[in-house]
C-alpha positions in Angstrom: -121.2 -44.7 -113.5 -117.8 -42.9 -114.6 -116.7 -40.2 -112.7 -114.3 -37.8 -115.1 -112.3 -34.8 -114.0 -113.0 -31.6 -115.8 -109.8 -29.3 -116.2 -110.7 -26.6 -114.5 -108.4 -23.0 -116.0 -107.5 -20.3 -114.2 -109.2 -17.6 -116.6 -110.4 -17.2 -120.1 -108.0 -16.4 -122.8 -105.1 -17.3 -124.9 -102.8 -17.6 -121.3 -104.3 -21.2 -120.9 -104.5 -22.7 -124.4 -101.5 -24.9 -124.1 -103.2 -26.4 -120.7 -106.4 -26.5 -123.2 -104.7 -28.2 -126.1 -103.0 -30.5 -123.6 -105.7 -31.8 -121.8 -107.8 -31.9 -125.1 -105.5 -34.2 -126.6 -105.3 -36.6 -123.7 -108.7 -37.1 -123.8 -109.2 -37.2 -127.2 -106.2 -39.9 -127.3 -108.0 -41.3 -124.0 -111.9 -41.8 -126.2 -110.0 -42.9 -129.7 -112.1 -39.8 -131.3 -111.3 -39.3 -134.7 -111.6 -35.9 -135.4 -111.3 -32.7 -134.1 -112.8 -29.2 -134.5 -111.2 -26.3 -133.5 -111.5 -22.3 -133.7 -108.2 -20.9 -135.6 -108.4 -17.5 -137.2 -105.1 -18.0 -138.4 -104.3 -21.2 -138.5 -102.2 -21.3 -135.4 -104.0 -23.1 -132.8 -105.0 -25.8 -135.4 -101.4 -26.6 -136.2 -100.9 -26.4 -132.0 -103.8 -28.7 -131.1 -102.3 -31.1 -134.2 -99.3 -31.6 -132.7 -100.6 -32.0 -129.1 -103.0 -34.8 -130.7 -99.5 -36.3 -132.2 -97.7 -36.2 -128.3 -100.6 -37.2 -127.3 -100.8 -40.6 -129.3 -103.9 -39.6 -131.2 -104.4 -39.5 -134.7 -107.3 -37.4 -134.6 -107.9 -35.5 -137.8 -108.0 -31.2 -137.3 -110.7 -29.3 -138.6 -109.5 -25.7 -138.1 -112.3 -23.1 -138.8 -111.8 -19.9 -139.7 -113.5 -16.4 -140.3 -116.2 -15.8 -142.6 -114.6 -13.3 -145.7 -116.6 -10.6 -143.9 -115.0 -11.1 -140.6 -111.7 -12.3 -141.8 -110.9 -8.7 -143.1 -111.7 -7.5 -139.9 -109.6 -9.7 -137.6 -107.6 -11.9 -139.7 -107.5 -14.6 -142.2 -105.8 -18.1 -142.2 -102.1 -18.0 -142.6 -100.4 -20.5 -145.5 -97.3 -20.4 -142.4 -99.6 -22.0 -140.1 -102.1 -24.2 -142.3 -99.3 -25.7 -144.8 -97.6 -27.2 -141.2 -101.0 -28.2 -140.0 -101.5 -29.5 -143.2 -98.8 -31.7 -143.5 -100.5 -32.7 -139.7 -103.8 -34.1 -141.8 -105.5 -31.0 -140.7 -108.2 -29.1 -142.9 -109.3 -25.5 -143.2 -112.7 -24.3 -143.4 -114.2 -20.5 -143.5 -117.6 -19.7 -143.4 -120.7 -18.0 -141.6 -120.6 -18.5 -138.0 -123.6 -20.8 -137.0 -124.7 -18.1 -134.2 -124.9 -15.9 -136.8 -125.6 -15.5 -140.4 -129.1 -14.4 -142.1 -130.6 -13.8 -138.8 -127.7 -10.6 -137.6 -128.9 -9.2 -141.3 -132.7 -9.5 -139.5 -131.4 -8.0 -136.1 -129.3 -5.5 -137.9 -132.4 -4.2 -140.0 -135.0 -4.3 -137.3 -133.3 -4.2 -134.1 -134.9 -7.5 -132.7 -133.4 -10.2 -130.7 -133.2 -13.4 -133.3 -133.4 -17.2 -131.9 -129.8 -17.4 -133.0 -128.5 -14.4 -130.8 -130.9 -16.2 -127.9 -128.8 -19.2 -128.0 -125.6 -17.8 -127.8 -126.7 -15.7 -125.3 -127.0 -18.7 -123.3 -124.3 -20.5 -124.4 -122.3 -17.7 -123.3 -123.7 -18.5 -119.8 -121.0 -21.0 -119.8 -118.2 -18.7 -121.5 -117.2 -17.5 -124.6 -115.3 -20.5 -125.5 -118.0 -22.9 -124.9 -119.8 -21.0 -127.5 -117.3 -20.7 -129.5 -116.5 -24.2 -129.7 -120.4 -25.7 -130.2 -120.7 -23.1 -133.2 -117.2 -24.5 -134.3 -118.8 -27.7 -134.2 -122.3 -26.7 -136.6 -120.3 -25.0 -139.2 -117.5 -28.2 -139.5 -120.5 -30.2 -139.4 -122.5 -27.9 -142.0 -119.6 -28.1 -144.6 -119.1 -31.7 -143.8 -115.7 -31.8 -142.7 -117.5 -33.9 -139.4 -119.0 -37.3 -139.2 -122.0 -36.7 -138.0 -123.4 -39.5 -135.5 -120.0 -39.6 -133.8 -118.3 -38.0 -131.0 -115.6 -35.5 -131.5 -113.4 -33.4 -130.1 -114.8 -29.5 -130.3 -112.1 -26.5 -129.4 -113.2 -22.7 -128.7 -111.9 -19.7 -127.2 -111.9 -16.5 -125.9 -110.2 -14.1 -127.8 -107.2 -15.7 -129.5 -106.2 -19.6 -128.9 -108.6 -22.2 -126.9 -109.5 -22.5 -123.7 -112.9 -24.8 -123.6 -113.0 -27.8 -124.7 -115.7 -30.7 -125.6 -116.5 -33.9 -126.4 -119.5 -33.8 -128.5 -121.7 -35.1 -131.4 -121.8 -32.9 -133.8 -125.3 -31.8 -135.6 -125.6 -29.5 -139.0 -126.9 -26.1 -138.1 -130.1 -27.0 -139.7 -130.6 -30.1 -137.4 -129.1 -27.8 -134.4 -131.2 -29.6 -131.8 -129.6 -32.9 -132.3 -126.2 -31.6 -131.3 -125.1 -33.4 -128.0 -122.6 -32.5 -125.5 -121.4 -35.5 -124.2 -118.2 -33.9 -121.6 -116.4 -30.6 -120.7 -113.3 -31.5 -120.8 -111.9 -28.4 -119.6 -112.7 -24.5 -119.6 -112.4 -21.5 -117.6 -112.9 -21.4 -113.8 -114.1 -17.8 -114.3 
């Protein structure tokens, strides 16, 4: 048996993503993980969570995902003065159709029923936005194939803007979803 702390937060939002980032990177530096998955709308908490892998001693490679086209003109796309830095970090960009979403909100949105997808993020939402956030993070990295599947990695979300949940987990395509497996919490919200 192994007994880990979980970093417990003191509330959901972008007030606790350096205590995020830092206790991310520890662990990740702690497991040897070599990759990374993280939400970034603009880029920003990629490049952060890069150089908090780099203090940390891990050389961990940054998948930052960003929003769909769609989405992106509604809340913001990745910015070239956050992913060039990240970049030169080893970190990647990817955009694309959240997991937890996708074909199935067209359904909902035409017929008003409640799809499988909406049903588990619904319960993934039990355990926060961020926790959500950062599985789906996980699906689309994995769907694109910016993650090894098979190994563990480091998987970021938050709620609202920078990352306050974070996970070690073996990632799954969306298609496979079931074979996803969270392996720790390594810290989230308290509440």
């Amino acid at each position: 048996m192994k007994t880990k702390a979980i970093a417990y937060l003191d509330k959901p939002g972008p007030s606790e993503c350096s205590r995020c980032l830092e206790a991310a990177a520890l662990r990740a530096a702690e497991l040897k993980l070599s990759h990374a998955v993280v939400a970034s709308a603009s880029g920003r908490t990629a490049l952060e969570l890069a150089r908090a892998l780099r203090r940390a001693g891990s050389r961990a490679k940054v998948v930052g995902v960003g929003y769909s086209a769609d989405f992106a003109a509604k809340w913001g796309a990745l910015e070239p003065r956050f992913t060039k830095e990240a970049a030169k970090l080893g970190a990647v960009f990817i955009t694309g159709a959240h997991a937890m979403g996708g074909i199935n909100t067209a359904v909902e949105k035409k017929s008003g029923g409640l799809p499988p997808n909406k049903l588990v993020a619904a319960v993934y939402y039990t355990l926060g936005q961020g926790f959500k956030v950062a599985v789906e993070v996980a699906l689309m990295a994995a769907d694109q194939g910016a993650l090894p599947l098979g190994k563990e990695v480091l998987a970021l979300g938050g709620t609202g803007e920078g990352a306050d949940t974070a996970l070690v987990l073996r990632p799954a395509c969306s298609t496979d979803f079931f074979s996803l497996r969270i392996r720790e919490i390594v810290c989230m919200p308290r509440r």
